[in-house]
N, C-alpha and C positions, 0 to 999 in steps of 0.2 A: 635852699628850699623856698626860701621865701621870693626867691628870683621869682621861681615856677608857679607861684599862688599870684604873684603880683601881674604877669602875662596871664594868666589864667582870668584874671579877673579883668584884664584889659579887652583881654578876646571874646569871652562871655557874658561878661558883665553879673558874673555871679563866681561865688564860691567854689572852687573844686572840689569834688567828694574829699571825703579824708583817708578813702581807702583807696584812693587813686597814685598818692606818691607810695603807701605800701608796697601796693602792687607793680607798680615799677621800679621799687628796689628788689621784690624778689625776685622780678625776670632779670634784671641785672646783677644779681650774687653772681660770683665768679665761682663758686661748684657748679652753679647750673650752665651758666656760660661756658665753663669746658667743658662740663660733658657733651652739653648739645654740638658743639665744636669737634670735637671725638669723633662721638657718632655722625656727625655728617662727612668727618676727614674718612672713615671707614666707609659709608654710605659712596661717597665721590671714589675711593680707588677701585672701589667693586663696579661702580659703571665704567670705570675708563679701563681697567684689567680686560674686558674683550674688544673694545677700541684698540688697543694696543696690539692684541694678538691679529685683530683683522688687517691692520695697518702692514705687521709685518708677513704674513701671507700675501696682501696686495703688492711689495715691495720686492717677496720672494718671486712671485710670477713675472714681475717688470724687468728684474735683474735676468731672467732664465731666458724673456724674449730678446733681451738688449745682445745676450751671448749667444742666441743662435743665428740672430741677425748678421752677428762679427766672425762666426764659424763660417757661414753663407757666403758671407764677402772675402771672408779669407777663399775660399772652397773657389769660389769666382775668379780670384784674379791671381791664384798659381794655375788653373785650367787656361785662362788666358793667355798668363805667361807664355805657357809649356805648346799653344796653340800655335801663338804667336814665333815663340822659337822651333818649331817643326817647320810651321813656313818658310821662315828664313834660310832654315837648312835647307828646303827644298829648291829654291831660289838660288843657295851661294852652289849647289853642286848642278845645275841644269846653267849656268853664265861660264 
């Protein structure tokens, strides 16, 4: 305490109130420190609870385009295949 009077007194050049070290042990009591800590642990999951839910709706439609892109390309290239193998048939029975 006497740390805090003696910067106090180096900074100001005067006396700190005497209700100033009060006052800052009551905002630092540890009831008031956890609940305020609490309430803002509760405060922060309620903002990030629809962050989350947006995130995985965002991730739900990226995964739905990634697998119709893959169906497409599958779809693609046994059409090709099957194209590609008509012609050849067409080709080994006309030589």
């Amino acid at each position: 305490m006497e740390q805090l009077e003696t910067y106090w007194l180096q900074l100001w050049g005067q006396q700190p109130p005497k209700s100033a070290p009060e006052t800052i042990l009551a905002v630092l009591q540890p009831s008031h420190t956890e609940d305020k800590s609490i309430q803002l642990s509760q405060e922060l999951e309620q903002l990030i609870e629809p962050t989350r839910k947006q995130q995985a709706i965002v991730q739900a439609h990226a995964i739905q385009k990634v697998e119709e892109t893959a169906a497409w390309w599958l779809f693609g290239s046994a059409f090709t295949s099957a194209v590609a193998a008509a012609i050849a048939g067409i080709i080994s029975v006309k030589v």
